[in-house]
Phi, psi and omega in degrees: 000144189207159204309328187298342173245013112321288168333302177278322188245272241259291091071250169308319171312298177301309193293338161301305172312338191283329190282308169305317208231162151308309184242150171249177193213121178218142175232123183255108181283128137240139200307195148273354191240031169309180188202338176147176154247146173289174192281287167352298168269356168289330186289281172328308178300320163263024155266335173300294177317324186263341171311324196245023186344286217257027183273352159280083184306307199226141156217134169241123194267097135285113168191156143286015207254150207251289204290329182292329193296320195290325190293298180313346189256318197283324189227043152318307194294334170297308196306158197266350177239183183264143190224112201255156156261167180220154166267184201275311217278314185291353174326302177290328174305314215280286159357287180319307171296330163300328229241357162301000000 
């Protein structure tokens, strides 16, 4: 994943919701065939989270990707809501859960 598809796709998605609602609910699906993030969307990514901290109600992390599910489960405790991981098989639990 690289800034552009922040920019371009996640990006434009999220701020019309931030603009509608207080809080959002977000569920971020990765494929199996993630590959990472670049230093650029790593970048995108804590100027989004912090730009809208406390703008997060729910964020449920679907992947099969191991380091990625582990990081997200090791530094959950900085966000400000609560934050699951799900495997690729768990999509609907994770759907459910988000949207409860």
């Amino acid at each position: 994943m690289d800034a552009t598809d922040y920019e371009m796709v996640l990006i434009p998605a999220v701020e019309p919701a931030l603009k509608q609602h207080e809080k959002v609910r977000f569920l971020y699906h990765l494929s199996g065939d993630f590959t990472g993030f670049t230093p650029g969307a790593m970048w995108d990514d804590t100027k989004l989270g912090l730009a809208h901290f406390r703008a997060w109600e729910k964020i449920a992390v679907v992947t099969d990707v191991t380091w990625v599910g582990n990081a997200t489960s090791m530094f959950r405790f900085v966000m400000p809501c609560p934050v699951k991981v799900f495997s690729i098989k768990e999509r609907a639990e994770a759907e459910a859960w988000i949207a409860a």
